[in-house]
Structure formats: C-alpha cells, structure tokens
N, C-alpha and C positions, 0 to 999 in steps of 0.2 A: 855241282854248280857253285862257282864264285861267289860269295857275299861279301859285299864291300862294307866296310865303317867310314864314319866322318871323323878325321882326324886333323889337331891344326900344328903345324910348325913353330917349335918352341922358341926358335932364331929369328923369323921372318913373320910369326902371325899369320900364313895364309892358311885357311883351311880348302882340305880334298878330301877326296876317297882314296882309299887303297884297300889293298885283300886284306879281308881279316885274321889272316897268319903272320902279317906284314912283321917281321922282325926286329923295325926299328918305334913301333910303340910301346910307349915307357921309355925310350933313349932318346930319342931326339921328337918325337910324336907325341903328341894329348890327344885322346879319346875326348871328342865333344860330347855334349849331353846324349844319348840316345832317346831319350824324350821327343827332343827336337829332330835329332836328324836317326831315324832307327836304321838298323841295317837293313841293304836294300840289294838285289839281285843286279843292278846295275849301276854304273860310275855317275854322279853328278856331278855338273857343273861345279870348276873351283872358285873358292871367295878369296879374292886377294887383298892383303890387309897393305893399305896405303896408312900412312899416318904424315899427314898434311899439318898439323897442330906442335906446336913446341920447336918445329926447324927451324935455324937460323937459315936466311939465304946465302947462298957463297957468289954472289952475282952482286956486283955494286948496284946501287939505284939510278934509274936513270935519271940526270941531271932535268930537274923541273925545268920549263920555260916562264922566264918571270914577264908577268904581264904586262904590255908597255901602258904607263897612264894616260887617260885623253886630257888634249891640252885644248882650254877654252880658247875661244876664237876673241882676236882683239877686237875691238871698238874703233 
C-alpha cells in the first residue's frame, strides 16, 4: 500500500501529497511538518499558495470619476 507525505513546492509554495519514494524530495520538494500533516494512506486535498501581498498591479487604475459640485440655487 501507498503512503503519501505532505510535501510543498520550493518554486511556487503550494503544498500536496505525493508517494513517499517520490524522487524529487529534497530537490525541488520540502517535507512539511509531519506533526501537522503525518503520513497518510490516502492523497489529500492540495493547498495552493497565492501571495496577494507585496504585488505591484500591471493594470493601470481606472480613471476616478470626479464628482460634479451642487450649485446653489439663485435668489
């Protein structure tokens, strides 16, 4: 029987399972904590590592609408 580990991608940050023969831990793969994720007889759901924080946009801003002032009513 297969035993998978949690392992995360050292390029992209996302963490998955793969076999625990898998050839590419320690090269391109980090063993997560086994604490946290132990090995398990079946593949879990993968965590994908988004990094929203620090990016600059490459999309200009869209141009504000400036608000028109009210004009008081004459006398």
């Amino acid at each position: 029987m297969t035993t998978y580990v949690r392992v995360k991608d050292l390029e992209t940050r996302h963490e998955f399972d793969v076999p625990e023969g898998d050839k590419r831990i320690g090269v391109s793969l980090e063993l997560v904590k086994s604490k946290r994720y132990p090995p398990s007889p079946w593949q879990r759901p993968a965590k994908h590592h988004i990094d929203l924080a620090g990016h600059v946009s490459r999309e200009p801003a869209a141009a504000t609408a400036v608000p028109e002032t009210a004009t008081t009513k004459e006398s």
